[in-house]
C-alpha distance (Angstrom), angle and dihedral (degrees) to the residues before:
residue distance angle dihedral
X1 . . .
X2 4.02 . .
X3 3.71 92.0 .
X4 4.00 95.0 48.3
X5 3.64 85.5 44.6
X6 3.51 104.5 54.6
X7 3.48 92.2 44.1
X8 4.22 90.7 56.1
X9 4.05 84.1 45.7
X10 3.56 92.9 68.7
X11 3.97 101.2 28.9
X12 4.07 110.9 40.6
X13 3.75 88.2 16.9
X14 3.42 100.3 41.0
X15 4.13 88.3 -152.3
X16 4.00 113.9 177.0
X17 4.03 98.1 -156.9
X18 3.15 96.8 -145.3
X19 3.59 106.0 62.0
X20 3.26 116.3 74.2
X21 4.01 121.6 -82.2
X22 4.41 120.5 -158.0
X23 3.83 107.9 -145.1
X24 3.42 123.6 -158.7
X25 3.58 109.3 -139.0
X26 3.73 120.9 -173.5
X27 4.09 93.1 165.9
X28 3.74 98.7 -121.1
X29 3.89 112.7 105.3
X30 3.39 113.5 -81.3
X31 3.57 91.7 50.0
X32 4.37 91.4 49.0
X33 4.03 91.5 48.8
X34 3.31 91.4 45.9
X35 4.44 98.0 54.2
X36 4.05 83.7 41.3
X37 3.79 88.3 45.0
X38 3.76 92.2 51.3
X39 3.46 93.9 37.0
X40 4.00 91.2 48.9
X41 3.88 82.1 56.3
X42 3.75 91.0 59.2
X43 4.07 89.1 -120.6
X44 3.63 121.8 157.9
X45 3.83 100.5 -106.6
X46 3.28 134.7 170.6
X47 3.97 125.6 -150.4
X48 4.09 108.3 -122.6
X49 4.18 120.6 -173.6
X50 3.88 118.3 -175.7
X51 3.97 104.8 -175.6
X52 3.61 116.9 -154.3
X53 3.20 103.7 -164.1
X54 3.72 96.1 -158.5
X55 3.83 93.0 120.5
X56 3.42 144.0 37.6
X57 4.01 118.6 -96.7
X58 4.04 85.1 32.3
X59 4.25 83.3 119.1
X60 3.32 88.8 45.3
X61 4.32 90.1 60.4
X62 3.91 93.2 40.3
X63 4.07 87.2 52.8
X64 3.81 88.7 44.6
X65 3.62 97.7 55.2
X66 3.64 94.6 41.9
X67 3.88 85.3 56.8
X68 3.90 93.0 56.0
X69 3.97 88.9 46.3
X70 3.78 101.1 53.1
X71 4.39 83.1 43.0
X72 3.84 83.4 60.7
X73 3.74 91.4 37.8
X74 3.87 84.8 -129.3
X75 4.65 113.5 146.3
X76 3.61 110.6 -101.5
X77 3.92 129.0 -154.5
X78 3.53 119.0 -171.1
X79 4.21 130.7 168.7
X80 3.85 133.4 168.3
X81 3.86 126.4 -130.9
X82 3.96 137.5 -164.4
X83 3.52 93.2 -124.7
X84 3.90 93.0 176.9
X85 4.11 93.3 52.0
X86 3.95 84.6 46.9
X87 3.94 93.9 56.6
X88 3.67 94.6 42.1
X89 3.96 90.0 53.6
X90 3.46 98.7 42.5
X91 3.97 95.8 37.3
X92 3.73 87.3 -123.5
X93 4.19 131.9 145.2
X94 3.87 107.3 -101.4
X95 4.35 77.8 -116.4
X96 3.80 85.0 56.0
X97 3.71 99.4 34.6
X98 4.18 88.2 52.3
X99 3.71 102.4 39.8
X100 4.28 84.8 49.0
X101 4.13 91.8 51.4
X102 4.10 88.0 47.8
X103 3.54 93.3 54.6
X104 3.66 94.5 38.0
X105 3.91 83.4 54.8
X106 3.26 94.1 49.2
X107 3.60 113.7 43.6
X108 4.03 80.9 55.9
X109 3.10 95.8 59.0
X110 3.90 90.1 50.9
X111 3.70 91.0 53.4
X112 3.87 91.1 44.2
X113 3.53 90.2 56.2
X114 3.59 106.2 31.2
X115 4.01 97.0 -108.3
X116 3.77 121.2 -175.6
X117 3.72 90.9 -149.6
X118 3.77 145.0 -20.9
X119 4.04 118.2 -106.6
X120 3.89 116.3 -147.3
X121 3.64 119.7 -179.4
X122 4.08 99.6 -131.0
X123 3.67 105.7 155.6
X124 4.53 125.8 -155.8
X125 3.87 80.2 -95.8
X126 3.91 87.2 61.5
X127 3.95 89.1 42.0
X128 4.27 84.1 51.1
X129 3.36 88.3 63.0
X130 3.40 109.6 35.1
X131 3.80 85.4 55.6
X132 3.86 87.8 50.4
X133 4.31 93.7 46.8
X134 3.72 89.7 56.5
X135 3.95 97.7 41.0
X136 3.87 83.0 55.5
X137 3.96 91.5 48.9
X138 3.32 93.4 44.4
X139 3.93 117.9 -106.3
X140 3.53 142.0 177.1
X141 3.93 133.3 -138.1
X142 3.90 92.1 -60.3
X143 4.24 95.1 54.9
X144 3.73 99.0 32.0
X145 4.07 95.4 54.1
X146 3.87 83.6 60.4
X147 3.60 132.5 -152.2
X148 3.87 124.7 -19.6
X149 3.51 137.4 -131.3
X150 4.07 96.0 -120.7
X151 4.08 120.6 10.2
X152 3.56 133.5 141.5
X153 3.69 109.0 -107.3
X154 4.29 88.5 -151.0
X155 4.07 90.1 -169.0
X156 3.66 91.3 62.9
X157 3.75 106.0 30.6
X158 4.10 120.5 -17.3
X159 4.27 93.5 -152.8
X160 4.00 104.0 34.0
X161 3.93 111.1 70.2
X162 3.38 127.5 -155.8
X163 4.00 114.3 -125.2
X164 4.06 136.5 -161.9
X165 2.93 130.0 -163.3
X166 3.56 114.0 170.3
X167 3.86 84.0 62.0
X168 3.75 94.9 120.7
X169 3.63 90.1 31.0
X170 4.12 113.5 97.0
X171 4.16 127.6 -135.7
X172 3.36 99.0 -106.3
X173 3.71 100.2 47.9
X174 3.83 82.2 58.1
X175 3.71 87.8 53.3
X176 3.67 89.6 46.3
X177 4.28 84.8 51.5
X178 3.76 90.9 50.4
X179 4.15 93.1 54.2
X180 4.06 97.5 37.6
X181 4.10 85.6 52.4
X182 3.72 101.9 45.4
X183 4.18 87.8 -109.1
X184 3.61 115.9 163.9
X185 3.77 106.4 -150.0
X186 3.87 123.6 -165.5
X187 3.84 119.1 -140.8
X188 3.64 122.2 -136.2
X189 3.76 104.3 -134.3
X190 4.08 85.5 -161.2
X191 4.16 87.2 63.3
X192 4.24 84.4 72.1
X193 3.67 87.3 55.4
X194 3.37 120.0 118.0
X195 3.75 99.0 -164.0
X196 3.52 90.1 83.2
X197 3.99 120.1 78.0
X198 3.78 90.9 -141.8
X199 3.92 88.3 59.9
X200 3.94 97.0 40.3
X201 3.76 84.3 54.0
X202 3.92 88.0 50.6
X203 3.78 98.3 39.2
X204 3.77 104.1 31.7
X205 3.49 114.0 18.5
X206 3.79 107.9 41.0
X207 3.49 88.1 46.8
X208 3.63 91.8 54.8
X209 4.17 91.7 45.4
X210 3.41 83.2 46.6
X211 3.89 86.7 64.8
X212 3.87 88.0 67.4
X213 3.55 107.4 32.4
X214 4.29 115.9 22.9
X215 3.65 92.3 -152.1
X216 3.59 104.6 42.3
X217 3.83 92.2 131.9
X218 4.04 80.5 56.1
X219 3.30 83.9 55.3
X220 3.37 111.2 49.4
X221 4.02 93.0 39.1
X222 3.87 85.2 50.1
X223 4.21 91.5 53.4
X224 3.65 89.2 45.9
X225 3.79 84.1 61.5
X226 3.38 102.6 51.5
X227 4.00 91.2 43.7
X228 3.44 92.5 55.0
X229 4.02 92.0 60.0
X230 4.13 87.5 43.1
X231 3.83 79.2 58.7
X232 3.14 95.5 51.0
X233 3.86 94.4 55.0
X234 4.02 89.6 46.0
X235 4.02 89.0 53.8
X236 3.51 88.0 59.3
X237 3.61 93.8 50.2
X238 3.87 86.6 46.8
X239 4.04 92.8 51.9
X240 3.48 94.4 54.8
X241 4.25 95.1 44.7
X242 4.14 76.6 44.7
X243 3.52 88.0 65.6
X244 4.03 100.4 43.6
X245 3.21 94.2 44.4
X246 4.02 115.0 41.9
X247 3.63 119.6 74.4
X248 3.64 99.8 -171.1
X249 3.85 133.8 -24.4
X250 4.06 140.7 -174.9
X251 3.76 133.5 172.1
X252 3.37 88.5 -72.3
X253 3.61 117.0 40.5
X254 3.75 134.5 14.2
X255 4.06 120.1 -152.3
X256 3.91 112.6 -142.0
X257 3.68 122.7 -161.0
X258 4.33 95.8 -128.4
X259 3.99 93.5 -156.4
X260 3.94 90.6 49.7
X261 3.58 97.8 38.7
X262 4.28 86.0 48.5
X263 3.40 86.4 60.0
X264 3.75 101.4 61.6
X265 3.69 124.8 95.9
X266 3.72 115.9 -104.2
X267 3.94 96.0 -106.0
X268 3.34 91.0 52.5
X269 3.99 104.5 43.1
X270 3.95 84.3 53.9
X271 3.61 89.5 53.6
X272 3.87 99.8 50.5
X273 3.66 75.9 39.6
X274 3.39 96.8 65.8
X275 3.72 92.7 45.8
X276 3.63 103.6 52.5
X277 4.25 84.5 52.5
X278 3.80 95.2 50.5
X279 3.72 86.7 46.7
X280 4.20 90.3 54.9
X281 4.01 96.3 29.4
X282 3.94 108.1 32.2
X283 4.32 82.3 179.2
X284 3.49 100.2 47.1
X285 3.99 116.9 120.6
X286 4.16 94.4 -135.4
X287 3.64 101.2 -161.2
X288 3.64 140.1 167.8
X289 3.78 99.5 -91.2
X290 4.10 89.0 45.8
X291 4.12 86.8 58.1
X292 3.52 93.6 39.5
X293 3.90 90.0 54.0
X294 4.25 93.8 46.8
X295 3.70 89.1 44.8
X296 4.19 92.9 50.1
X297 3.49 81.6 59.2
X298 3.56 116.8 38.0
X299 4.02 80.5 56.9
X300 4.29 97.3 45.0
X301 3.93 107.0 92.7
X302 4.05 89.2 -145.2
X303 3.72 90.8 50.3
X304 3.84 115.2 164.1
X305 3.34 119.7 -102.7
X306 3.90 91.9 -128.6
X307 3.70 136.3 23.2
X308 3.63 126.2 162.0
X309 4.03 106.9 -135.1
X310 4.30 106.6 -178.5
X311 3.81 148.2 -43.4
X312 3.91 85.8 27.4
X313 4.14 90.1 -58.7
X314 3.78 121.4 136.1
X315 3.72 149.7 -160.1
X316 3.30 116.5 -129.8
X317 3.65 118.4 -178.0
X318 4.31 132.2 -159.2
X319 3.94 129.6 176.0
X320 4.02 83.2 -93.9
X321 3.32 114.6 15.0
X322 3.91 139.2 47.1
X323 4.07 125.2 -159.8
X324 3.50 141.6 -151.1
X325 3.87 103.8 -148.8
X326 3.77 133.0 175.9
X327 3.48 117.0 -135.2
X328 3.77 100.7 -86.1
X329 3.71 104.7 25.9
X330 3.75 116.8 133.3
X331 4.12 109.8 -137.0
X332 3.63 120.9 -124.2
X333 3.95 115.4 -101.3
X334 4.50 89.6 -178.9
X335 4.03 87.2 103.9
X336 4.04 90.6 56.4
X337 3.83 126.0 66.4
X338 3.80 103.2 -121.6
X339 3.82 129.8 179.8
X340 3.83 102.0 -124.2
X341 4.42 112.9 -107.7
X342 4.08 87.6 -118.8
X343 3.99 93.8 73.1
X344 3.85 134.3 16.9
X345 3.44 107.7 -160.1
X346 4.02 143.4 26.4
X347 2.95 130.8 -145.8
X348 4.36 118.8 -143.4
X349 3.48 132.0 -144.7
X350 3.95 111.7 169.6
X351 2.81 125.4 -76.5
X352 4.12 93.9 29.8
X353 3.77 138.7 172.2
X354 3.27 131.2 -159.2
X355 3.79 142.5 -171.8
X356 3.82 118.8 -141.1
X357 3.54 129.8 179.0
X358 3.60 127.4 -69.8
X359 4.16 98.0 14.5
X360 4.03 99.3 -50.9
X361 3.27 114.0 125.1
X362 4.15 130.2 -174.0
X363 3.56 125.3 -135.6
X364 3.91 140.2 -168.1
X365 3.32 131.5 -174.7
X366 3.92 136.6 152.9
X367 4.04 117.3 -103.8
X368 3.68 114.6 -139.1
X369 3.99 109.6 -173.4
X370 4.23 101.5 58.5
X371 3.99 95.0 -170.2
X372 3.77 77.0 63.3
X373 2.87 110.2 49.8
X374 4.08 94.6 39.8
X375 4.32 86.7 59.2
X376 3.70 89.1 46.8
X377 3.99 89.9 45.6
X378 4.28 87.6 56.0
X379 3.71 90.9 41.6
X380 4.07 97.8 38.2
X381 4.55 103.8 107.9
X382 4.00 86.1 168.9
X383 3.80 106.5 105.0
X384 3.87 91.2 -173.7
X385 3.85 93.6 70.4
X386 4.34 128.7 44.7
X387 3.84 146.3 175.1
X388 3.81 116.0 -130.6
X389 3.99 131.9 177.0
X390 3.70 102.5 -90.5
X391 4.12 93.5 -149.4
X392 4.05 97.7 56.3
X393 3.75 91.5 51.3
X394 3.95 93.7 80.6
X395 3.45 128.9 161.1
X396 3.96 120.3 36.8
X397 3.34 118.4 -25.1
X398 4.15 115.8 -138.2
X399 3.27 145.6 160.1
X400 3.87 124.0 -135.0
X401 3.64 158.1 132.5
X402 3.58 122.1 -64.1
X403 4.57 119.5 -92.2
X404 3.64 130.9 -155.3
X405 3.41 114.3 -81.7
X406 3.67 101.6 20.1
X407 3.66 117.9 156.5
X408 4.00 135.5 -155.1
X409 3.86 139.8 -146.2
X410 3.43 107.5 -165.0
X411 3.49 125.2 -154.1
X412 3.97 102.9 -85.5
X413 3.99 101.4 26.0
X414 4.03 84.1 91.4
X415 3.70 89.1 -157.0
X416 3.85 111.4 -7.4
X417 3.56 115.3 108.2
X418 3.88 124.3 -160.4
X419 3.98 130.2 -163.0
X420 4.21 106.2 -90.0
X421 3.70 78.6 -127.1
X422 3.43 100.5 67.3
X423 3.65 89.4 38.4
X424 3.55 91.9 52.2
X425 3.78 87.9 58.9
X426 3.88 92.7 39.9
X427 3.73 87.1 68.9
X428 3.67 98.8 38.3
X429 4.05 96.8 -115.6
X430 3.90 103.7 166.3
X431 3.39 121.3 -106.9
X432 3.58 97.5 -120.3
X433 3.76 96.7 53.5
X434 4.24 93.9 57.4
X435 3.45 105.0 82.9
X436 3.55 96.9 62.7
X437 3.59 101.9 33.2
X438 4.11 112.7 129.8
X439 3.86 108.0 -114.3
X440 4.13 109.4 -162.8
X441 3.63 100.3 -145.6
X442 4.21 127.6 171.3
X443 3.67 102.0 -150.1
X444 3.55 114.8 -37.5
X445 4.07 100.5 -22.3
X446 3.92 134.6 81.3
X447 3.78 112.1 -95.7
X448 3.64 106.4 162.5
X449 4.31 135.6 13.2
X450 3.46 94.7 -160.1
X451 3.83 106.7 -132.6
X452 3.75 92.7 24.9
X453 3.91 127.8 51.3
X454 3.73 136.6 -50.9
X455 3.61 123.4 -106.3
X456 3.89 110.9 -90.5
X457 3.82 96.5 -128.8
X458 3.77 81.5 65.0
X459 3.71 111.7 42.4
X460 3.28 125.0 133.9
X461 4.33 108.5 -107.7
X462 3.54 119.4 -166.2
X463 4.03 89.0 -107.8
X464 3.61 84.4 64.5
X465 3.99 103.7 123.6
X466 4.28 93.9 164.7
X467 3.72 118.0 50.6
X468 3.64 146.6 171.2
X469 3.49 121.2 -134.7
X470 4.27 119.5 -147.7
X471 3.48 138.9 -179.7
X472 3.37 146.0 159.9
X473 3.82 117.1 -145.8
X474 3.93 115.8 -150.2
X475 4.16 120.6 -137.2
X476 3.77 114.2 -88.1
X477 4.08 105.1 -99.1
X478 3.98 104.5 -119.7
């Protein structure tokens, strides 16, 4: 076993001995062969004891395994929880509730003393039935390939991973460990109860499975296996839709290109999926009913603009883009033109410059040479910048936020105006990004929606001999 081991402690675990190692050590077998495996292996380890206290004898355990630590002059770390007070806060199973304090203790202790990784002792007959819980649940690729033997565990600490290695390693070679090395396990009476799912898999249902195939845990250890490299070949497909298909991301929000991500298959939109809502909700239970919902409405043309999804996360859908948002993120305006909250309106005198929020800024400036500017006009496909006849816009040019009631002439309606409301929503602008949006106006009318079309009292005609020049320039991209 040592020799297999150490091998797996440097490959799958990718374990530098020297650094230091926390080990969660409950004192029941797995946990024991594991410290005097590590320890056997010369690593760096350090002796961690989370108590319980949910049962009586739980001292008893913690005092136990601090006796074997100081006998192999190995640092021990031990605290106590109210496991019972923890579920009833956090509406958790006492199972759920006590596995979430361990690792809560333990990762802590990692950080507090610099760990490289955290060492559990689950075993292939924990991988068995992990495979078998989330078959029952119902799972995909990502819960039926089971649990790994190194991964970042992002709700409890998104650089320190937690590591295995007796993953491939069976119960009752541990037990066989324990007795060859003079190790003194203690057995967790709870573990035989059957009011825990874990242990009706492992006392009832195995057994039963067992009935019809000897070597189911074989079996199910084995398909965990192969899922795991499957995985690994859908990752990579995921990575490279990643990169089509986000726009920009943080630990709060990722921004989805909607045409891109439309055009994914469905396996593979629930995937990146999945992703971008474990980046923005570490917690969150993603399930099948959760992706279902998102990919309903990613694909429904009247999407709404809002839905919340799980863990507090949301979809939140535009004309172009889709995001990923936790439940208090705050969503970019830099790709919009916005008139900054500090002033309302601008006043122009030619040639003008103004600076908008986020980088854009708005120029003005009269054009001198009309054939010019008439060719450029027919050849122009930048929305953000336009040539109007300098003599119709009279009265003061200026540049400001939209007003109740204002109404629109687009270019085309030749003398039928419409609310910039409705036009607004004509051309899909979200809702969000209309308050703020600059409005060109020459006295009291609409001459310019910048990033759509001019006013058609103002166009520029090809007798136009005076003419104003705008543009809006967009921030740099870093």
């Amino acid at each position: 076993m040592l020799e297999n081991i150490t091998s797996l402690l440097r490959t799958q675990c990718q374990l530098d001995p020297s650094r230091p190692t926390i080990v969660g050590v409950s004192g029941g077998p797995d946990s024991l062969c594991l410290m005097d495996v590590l320890r056997n292996a010369r690593h760096n380890i350090i002796v961690a004891h989370f108590n319980h206290t949910l049962r009586v004898g739980a001292e008893v355990e913690a005092e136990a395994v601090e006796a074997l630590a100081k006998r192999f002059g190995l640092p021990f770390i031990t605290q106590s929880g109210d496991v019972r007070a923890f579920a009833h806060e956090k509406k958790l199973s006492i199972e759920e509730a006590a596995r979430t304090m361990r690792y809560i203790f333990l990762f802590q202790q990692a950080r507090a003393n610099s760990a490289q990784a955290v060492a559990v002792g689950h075993t292939a007959d924990d991988q068995a039935e992990t495979v078998l819980m989330h078959f029952l649940r119902g799972a995909g690729l990502n819960g039926l390939k089971g649990m790994s033997h190194r991964i970042v565990l992002d709700s409890f600490d998104a650089e320190i991973p937690i590591v295995r290695p007796l993953l491939d390693t069976w119960r009752e070679e541990t037990l066989l460990y324990c007795a060859e090395h003079g190790l003194r396990p203690h057995f967790d009476p709870s573990n035989d109860s059957t009011n825990f799912l874990r242990n009706r898999l492992r006392h009832l249902l195995i057994p039963t499975l067992e009935t019809y195939n000897p070597k189911f845990r074989e079996a199910a250890w084995r398909t965990a296996q192969l899922l795991q490299a499957d995985l690994a070949l859908v990752d990579s497909a995921v990575d490279s839709a990643w990169t089509q298909c986000v726009l920009t991301e943080s630990d709060a929000l990722v921004a989805l290109d909607a045409a891109q991500l439309t055009a994914l298959s469905s396996g593979l939109l629930r995937h990146l999926l999945r992703r971008a809502l474990e980046r923005v909700a570490r917690a969150a239970d993603v399930n099948f009913a959760t992706l279902n919902r998102a990919e309903a409405l990613i694909h429904n043309p009247k999407r709404p603009s809002r839905t919340d999804l799980t863990g507090g996360a949301r979809l939140l859908c535009e004309a172009d883009q889709i995001y990923v948002v936790a439940q208090d993120a705050v969503l970019p305006f830099e790709r919009w033109p916005q008139i900054p909250v500090e002033a309302d309106v601008f006043s122009l005198s030619l040639p003008a410059r103004v600076e908008l929020s986020g980088g854009w800024v708005f120029t003005a400036e009269k054009w001198n040479i009309p054939a010019l500017a008439w060719e450029q006009m027919q050849e122009n496909e930048d929305p953000y910048q336009v040539w109007l006849d300098a003599p119709a816009l009279k009265g003061n040019l200026n540049l400001r936020i939209r007003a109740d009631g204002d109404r629109f002439e687009p270019l085309g309606l030749d003398g039928h105006t419409q609310k910039l409301s409705d036009f607004f929503t004509n051309v899909k602008l979200p809702q969000r990004a209309r308050d703020r949006w600059p409005i060109l106006c020459a006295g009291e009318l609409i001459a310019w929606v910048p990033g759509f079309q001019p006013a058609h009292p103002f166009r520029l005609q090809q007798s136009s001999r005076q003419i104003v020049y705008f543009h809006l320039i967009a921030p740099q991209k870093k």
